[in-house]
Every structure is written in structure tokens, then in C-alpha cells.
C-alpha positions as a Python dict, from the first residue, in 0.01 Angstrom:
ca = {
    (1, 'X'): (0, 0, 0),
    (2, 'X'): (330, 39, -17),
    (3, 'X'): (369, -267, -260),
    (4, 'X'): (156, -20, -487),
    (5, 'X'): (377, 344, -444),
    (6, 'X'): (698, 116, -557),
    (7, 'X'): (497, -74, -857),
    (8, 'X'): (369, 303, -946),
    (9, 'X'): (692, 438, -912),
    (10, 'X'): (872, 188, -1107),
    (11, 'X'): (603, 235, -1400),
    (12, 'X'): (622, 634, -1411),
    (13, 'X'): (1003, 623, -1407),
    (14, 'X'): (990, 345, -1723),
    (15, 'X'): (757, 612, -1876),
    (16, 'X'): (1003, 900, -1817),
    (17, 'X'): (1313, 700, -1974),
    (18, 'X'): (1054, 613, -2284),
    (19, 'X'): (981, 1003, -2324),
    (20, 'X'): (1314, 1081, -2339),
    (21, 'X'): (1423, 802, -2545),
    (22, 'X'): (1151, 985, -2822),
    (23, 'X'): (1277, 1310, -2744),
    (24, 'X'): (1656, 1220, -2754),
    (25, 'X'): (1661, 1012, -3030),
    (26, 'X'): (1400, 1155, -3306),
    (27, 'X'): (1247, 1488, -3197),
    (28, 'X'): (1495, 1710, -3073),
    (29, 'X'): (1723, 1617, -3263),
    (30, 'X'): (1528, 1687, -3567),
    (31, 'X'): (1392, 2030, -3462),
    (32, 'X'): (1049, 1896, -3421),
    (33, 'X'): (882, 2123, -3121),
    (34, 'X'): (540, 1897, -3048),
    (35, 'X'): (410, 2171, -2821),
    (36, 'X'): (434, 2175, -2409),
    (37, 'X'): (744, 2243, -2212),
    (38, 'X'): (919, 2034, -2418),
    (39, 'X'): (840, 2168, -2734),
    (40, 'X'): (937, 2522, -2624),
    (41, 'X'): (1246, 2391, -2437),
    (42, 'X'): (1367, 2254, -2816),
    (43, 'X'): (1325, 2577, -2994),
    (44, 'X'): (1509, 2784, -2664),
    (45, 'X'): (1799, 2521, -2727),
    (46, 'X'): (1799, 2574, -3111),
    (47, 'X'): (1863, 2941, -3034),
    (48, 'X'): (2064, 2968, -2722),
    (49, 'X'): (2246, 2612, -2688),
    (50, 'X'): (2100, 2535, -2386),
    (51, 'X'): (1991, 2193, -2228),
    (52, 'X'): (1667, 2100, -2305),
    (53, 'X'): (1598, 1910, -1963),
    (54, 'X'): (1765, 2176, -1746),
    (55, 'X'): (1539, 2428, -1990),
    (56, 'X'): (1224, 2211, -1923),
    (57, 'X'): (1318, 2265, -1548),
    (58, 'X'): (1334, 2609, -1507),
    (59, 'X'): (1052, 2645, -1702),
    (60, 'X'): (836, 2400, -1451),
    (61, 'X'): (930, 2591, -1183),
    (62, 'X'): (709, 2852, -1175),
    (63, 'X'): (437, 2665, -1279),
    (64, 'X'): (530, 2436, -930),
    (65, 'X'): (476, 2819, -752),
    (66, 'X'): (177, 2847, -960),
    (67, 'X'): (11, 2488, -860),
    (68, 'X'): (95, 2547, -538),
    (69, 'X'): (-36, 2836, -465),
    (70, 'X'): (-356, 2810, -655),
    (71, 'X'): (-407, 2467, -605),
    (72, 'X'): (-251, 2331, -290),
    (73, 'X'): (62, 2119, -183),
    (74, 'X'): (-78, 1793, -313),
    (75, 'X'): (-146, 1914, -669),
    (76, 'X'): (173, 2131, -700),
    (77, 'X'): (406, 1832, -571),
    (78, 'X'): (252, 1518, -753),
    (79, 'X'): (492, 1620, -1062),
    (80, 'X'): (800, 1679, -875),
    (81, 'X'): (934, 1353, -912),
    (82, 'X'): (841, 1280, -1288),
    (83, 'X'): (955, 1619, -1387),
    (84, 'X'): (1285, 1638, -1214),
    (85, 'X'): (1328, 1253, -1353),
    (86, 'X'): (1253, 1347, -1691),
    (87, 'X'): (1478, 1650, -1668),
    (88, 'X'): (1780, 1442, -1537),
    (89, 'X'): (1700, 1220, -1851),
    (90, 'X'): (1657, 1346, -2143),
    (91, 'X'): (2035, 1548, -2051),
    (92, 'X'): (2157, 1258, -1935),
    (93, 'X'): (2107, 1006, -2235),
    (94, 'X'): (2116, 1295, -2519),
    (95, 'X'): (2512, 1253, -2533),
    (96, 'X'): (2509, 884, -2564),
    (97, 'X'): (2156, 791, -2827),
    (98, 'X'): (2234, 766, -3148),
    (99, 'X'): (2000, 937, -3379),
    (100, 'X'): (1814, 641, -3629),
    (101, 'X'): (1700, 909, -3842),
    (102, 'X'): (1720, 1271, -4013),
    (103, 'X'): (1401, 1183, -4196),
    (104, 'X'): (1106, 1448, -4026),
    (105, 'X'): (839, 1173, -4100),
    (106, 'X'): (1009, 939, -3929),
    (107, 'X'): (1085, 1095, -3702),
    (108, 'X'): (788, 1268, -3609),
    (109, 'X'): (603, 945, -3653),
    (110, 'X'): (809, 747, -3439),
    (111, 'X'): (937, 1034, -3181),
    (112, 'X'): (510, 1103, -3154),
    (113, 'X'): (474, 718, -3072),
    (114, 'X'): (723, 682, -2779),
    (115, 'X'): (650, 981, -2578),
    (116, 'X'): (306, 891, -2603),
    (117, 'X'): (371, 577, -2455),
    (118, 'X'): (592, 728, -2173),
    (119, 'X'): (326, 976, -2126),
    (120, 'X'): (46, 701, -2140),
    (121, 'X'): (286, 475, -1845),
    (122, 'X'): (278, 808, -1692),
    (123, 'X'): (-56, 878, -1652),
    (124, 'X'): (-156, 519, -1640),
    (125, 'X'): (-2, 508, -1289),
    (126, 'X'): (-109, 805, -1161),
    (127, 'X'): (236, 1044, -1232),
    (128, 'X'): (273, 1358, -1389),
    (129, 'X'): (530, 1535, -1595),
    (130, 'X'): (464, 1854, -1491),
    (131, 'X'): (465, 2118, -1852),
    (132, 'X'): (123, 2207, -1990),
    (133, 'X'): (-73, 1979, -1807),
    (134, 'X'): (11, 2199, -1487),
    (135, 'X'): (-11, 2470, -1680),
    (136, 'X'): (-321, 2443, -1849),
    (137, 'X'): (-483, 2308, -1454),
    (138, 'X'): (-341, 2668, -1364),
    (139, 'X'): (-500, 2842, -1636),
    (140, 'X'): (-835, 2728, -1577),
    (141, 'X'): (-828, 2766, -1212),
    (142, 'X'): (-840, 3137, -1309),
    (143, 'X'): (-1063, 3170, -1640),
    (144, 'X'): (-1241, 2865, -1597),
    (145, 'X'): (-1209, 2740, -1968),
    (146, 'X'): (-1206, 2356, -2037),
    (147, 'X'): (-843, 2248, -1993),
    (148, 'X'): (-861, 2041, -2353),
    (149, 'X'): (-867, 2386, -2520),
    (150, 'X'): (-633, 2550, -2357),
    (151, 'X'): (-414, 2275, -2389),
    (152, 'X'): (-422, 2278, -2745),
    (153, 'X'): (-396, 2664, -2754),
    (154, 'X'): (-43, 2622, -2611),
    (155, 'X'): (106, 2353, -2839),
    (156, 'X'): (-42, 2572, -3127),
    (157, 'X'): (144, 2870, -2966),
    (158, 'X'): (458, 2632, -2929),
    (159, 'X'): (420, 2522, -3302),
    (160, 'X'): (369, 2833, -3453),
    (161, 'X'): (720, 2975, -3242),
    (162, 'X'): (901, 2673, -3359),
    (163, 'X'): (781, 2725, -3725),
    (164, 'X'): (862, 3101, -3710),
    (165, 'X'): (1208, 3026, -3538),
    (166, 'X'): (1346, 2744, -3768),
    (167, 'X'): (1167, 2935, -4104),
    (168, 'X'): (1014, 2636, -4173),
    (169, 'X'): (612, 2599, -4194),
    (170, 'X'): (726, 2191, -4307),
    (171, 'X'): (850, 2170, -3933),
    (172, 'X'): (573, 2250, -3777),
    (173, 'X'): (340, 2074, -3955),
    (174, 'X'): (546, 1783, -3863),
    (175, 'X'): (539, 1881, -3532),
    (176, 'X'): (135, 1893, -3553),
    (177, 'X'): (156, 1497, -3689),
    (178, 'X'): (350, 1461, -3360),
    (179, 'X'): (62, 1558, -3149),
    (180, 'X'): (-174, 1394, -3264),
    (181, 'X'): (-16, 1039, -3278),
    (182, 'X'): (112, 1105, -2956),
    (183, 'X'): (-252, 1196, -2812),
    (184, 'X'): (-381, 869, -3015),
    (185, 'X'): (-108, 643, -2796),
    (186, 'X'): (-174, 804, -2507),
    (187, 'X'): (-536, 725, -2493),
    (188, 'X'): (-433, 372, -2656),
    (189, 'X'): (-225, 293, -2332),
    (190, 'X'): (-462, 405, -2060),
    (191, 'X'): (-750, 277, -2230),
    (192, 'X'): (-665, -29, -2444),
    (193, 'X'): (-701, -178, -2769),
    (194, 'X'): (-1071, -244, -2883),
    (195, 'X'): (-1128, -639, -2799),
    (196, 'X'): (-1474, -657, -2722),
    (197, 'X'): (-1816, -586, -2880),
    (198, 'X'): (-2108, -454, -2679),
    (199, 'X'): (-2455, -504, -2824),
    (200, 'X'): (-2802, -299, -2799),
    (201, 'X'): (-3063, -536, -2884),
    (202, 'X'): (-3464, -436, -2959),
    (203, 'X'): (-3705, -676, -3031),
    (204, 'X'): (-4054, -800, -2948),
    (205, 'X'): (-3859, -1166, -2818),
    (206, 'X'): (-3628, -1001, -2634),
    (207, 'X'): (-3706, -1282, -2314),
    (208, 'X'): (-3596, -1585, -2590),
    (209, 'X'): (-3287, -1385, -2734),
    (210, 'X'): (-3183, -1332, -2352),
    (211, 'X'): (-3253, -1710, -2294),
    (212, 'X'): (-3067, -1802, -2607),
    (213, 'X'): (-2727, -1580, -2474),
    (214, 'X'): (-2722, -1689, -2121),
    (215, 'X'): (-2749, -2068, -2249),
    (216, 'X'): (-2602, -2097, -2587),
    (217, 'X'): (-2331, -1820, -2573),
    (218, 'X'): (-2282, -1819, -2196),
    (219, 'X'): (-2256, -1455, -2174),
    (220, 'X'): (-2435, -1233, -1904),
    (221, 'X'): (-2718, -1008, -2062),
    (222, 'X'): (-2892, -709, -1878),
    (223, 'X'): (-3202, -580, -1975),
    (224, 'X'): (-3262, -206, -1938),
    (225, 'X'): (-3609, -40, -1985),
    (226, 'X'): (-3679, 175, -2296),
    (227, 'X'): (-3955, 306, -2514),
    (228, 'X'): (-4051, 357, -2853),
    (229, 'X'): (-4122, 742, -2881),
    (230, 'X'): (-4345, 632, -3188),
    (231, 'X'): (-4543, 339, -3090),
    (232, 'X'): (-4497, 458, -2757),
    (233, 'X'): (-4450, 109, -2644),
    (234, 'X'): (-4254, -44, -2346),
    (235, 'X'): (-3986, -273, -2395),
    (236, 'X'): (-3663, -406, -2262),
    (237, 'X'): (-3338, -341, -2448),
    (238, 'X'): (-3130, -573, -2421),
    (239, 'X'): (-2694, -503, -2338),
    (240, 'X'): (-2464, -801, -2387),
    (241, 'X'): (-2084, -780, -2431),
    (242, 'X'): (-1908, -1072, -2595),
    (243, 'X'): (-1557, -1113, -2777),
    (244, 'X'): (-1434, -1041, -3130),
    (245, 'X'): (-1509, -1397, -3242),
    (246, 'X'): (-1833, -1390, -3082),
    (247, 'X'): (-2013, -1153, -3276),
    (248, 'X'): (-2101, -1339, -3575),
    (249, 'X'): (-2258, -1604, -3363),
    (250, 'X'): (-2465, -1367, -3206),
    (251, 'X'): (-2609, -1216, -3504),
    (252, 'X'): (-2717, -1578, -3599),
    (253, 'X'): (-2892, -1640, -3264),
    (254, 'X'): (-3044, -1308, -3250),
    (255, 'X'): (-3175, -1359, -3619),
    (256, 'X'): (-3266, -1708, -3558),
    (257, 'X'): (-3516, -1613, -3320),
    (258, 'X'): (-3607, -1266, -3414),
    (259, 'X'): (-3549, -1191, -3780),
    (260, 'X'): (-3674, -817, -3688),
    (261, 'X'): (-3477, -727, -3457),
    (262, 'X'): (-3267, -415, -3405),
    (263, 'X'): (-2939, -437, -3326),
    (264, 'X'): (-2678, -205, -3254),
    (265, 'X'): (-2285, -291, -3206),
    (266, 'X'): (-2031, -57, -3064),
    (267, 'X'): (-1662, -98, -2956),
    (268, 'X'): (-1613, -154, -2616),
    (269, 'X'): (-1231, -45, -2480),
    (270, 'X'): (-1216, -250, -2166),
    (271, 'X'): (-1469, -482, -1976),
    (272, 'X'): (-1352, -571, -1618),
    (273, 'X'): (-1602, -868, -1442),
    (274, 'X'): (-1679, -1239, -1514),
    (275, 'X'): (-1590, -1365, -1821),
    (276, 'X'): (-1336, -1074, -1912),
    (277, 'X'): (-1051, -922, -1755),
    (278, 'X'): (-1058, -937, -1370),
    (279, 'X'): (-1035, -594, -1197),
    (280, 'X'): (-686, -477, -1007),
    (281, 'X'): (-623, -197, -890),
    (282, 'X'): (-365, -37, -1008),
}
């Protein structure tokens, strides 16, 4: 167990240099405010000169009061180490990061990418960062709306200040690219690239096609119980999961037996058991 804390910790403090890394080197830098703490911590430096991580700090602090009070000790202090870390950071490194480019694409594209990855390590191994994602928790433990909206009602609010503060609508639309690719790696960390296929498969032979998988392929097969709302016939569908390269192949045995048959194929992000990845706990 305590193996785990100090494999977790070293993985959320990784993610908090690579978040500040993006923010140091292409984001603040180029008055891109991506929404959250840090996005509103850019614009207050823009206008009064003031550190962004000691900024991002004082703003945390009374959502910490906030947590705490409205959601316990547990919730309100599972942030306090990434966001003091992250704080510490991104003043820490800002004087010595060179900045790569003064290109907004770039550096929305790029500044997007690494804080989503930091955020995705983050997350990943069960950290925080404290900003809007304590906020928004906050928020909805007193109106009750879904956290993904209010979420994105902040970073619009954030956006729109930045826009209005720099006089430049190209800015924020910038920062709006930076969301999004940094909600796209985010989910790409915790939940993987796409390397596996996962197949629905209806036919009147569906006891040969699961014969021919289990033997020919040598992939598992389950069969779940369905009916045709038509016909109002009983029949098993059939669910088999098999790698990129297997797919083609198992068209061919399908159709081989069953030239009928009804097949549906879907991405699958991660398969843990036999034959894939094996399970740890992380």
C-alpha cells in the first residue's frame, strides 16, 4: 500500500511539472487563458503583474474552505498537494523556459496537448489540481446541475474575460482550440488509444460462428440473449473482442459460415483479461 501512495505520488507530481511546462512555455506566455484557475490567473497577471502560480493559489483557497465545508476533509484536502505543487511550479520554472513560440496556433495546439497530459497523469493516479474541478464539485453540491456544464460555463466565462481584457476575440478563440485538445488528451491518457475491436454478431448459426472463434481465432466469445422485435424470435448475440489485425479474419469466418449474418463493430478503448492486457491496479 504504501508501494502504491509513492508510485501515485511520483505520477501526479510528473503531471504537475508537464502542466506547467504547457503553461510556462506556450500559454501564458502567449496570452492564451484556456479557462479554470489557470486561465483566470493569466489574464489577472496580464493586468496586475502578478504570479500566476501564487495567483492560482489564492484563488484555490477559498474553494479549499468551500470543499471543506460542503464536502468534508477528505474531498477538500485530496488537492492540496497537486495544487500547492503546481503553484510552486509553474513560478518556479517560468524564469528559466524558454518560449519555442509566439505563434497562437502553436501554441495553443501544443500548450492544449501538454497540460492535458499533466492533467490526464493527474487524474490517472487519482490527484487533483484543485481550480474548476473543485469548483464546479462545489457548485453542484448546492444547485445540483451536472458538473460537465458547469464546468464549461466557467472556461466560457474565463474566455470571454480574457477576450474582453486583451481586445482580442482571435485570443480567445485560440484559447477555445486549447480546451478542447486538452479535454481530447485528457480522456486519451486515462482511457487509451483504440487497439481493439469488439463485435455484435446475429445470425441463425450463431453455435458454428462461436465454434469457429474459440477454435480458429482462439478468442473467448459470450453469448448474450436477444430478440428480434419483428420476428419476435429468440436468439443469442454473439460479443467477441479481438485485435486490429484480427478483424478482417473474422469477417471471413463469420461470412464463411453465415453469409447473412449481422454484424456490428465498435471501438473498444481498453480490454483487461486473458488474451489482452492483464489488470493492475493502479
Amino acid at each position: 500500500m504504501k508501494l502504491k501512495s509513492v508510485v501515485e505520488f511520483i505520477w501526479v507530481t510528473a503531471g504537475v511539472i508537464i502542466i506547467a511546462l504547457g503553461l510556462d512555455m506556450f500559454l501564458i506566455p502567449n496570452k492564451i487563458a484556456a479557462g479554470g484557475v489557470s486561465g483566470a490567473a493569466t489574464v489577472v497577471h496580464y493586468v496586475l503583474g502578478l504570479p500566476v502560480g501564487l495567483t492560482m493559489l489564492f484563488m484555490n483557497i477559498p474553494l479549499f474552505a468551500m470543499g471543506v465545508y460542503r464536502l468534508g476533509l477528505s474531498f477538500g484536502f485530496r488537492s492540496l498537494y497537486g495544487t500547492l505543487a503546481l503553484s510552486v511550479a509553474i513560478d518556479g520554472m517560468a524564469r528559466f523556459l524558454p518560449v519555442p513560440t509566439q505563434e497562437p496556433l502553436l501554441a495553443s495546439l501544443y500548450g492544449g496537448a501538454m497540460v492535458g497530459l499533466g492533467l490526464g497523469l493527474v487524474f490517472r493516479y487519482r490527484g487533483t489540481t484543485g481550480g474548476t474541478d473543485l469548483a464546479a464539485a462545489v457548485l453542484r453540491s448546492y444547485t445540483g446541475i451536472n458538473i460537465g456544464q458547469l464546468l464549461f460555463m466557467v472556461d466560457a466565462l474565463v474566455v470571454l474575460a480574457a477576450g474582453l481584457t486583451f481586445h482580442s476575440w482571435e485570443l480567445a478563440m485560440y484559447a477555445l482550440l486549447t480546451i478542447f485538445v486538452t479535454a481530447w488528451v485528457i480522456d486519451l491518457v486515462q482511457e487509451g488509444i483504440s487497439y481493439a475491436k469488439a463485435f455484435f454478431i446475429i445470425s441463425a448459426r450463431t453455435d458454428d460462428i462461436a465454434e469457429a472463434i474459440l477454435t480458429r481465432l482462439d478468442r473467448g466469445v459470450t453469448a448474450l440473449k436477444g430478440q428480434g422485435l419483428y420476428t419476435r424470435t429468440d436468439r443469442d448475440v454473439l460479443l467477441t473482442v479481438v485485435n486490429r489485425s484480427e478483424v478482417s479474419r473474422l469477417k471471413e469466418v463469420v461470412y464463411e459460415i453465415d453469409p447473412a449474418a449481422f454484424l456490428i463493430l465498435t471501438d473498444v478503448r481498453e480490454v483487461l483479461g486473458e488474451g489482452f492486457k492483464n489488470y493492475r491496479h493502479e
